[in-house]
LUMKOLPA-852789 format. One record per residue (C-alpha): y, x, z; residue in three letters. Coordinates in steps of 0.2 Angstrom, whole numbers, padded with zeros to 4 digits, always signed. Layout:
BEGIN
YXZALA ...
END
This chain:
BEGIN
+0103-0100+0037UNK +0094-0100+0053UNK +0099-0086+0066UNK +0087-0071+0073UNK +0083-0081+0086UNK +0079-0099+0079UNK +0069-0089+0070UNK +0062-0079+0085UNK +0057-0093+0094UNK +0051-0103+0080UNK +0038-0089+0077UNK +0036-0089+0097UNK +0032-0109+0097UNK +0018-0108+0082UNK +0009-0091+0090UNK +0008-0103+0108UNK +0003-0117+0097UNK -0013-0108+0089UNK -0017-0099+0105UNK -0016-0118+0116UNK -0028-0121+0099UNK -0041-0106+0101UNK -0057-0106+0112UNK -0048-0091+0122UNK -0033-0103+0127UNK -0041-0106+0145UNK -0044-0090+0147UNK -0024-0081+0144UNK -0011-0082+0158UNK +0007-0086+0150UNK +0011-0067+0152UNK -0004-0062+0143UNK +0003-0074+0128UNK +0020-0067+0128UNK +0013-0047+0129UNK +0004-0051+0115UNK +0018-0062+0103UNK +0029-0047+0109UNK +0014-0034+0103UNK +0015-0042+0084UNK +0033-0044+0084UNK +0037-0025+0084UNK +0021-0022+0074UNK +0031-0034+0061UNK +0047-0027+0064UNK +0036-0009+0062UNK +0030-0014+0046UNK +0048-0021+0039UNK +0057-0006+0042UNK +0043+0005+0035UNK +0043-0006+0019UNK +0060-0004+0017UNK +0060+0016+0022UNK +0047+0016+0005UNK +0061+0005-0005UNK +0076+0018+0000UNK +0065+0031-0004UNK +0063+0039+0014UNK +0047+0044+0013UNK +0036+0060+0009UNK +0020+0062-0002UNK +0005+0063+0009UNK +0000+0078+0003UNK +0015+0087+0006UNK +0013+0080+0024UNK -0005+0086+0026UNK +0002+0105+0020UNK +0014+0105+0030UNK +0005+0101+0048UNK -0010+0112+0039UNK +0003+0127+0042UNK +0011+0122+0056UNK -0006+0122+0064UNK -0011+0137+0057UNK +0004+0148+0062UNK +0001+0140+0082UNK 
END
């Protein structure tokens, strides 16, 4: 099983390969590229750890969400 950070820079290697391929390639600095890898990699991670919060049943109807900051901002 590959480690984190195989997979890390595996993910890292094909995002600078379709960015050297895109029309916008001569256009980004290196630190541009990696701000922007680094940008959908929490995203990802974001979206894991959300997906797994629904799984485990950490999450709130939205409606009782909605009431809740309806009063809150009603009683400030």
């Amino acid at each position: 099983m590959p480690t984190p950070q195989i997979n890390t820079l595996a993910s890292f290697y094909q995002f600078i390969g379709q960015q050297l391929a895109s029309e916008r390639a001569a256009q980004m600095s290196p630190e541009l590229a990696v701000a922007i890898w680094r940008e959908r990699e929490e995203t990802r991670t974001a979206i894991r750890e959300g997906l797994a919060d629904v799984e485990a049943g950490r999450t709130f109807p939205a409606d009782d969400v909605m009431r809740e900051l309806r009063t809150d901002l009603h009683d400030a």
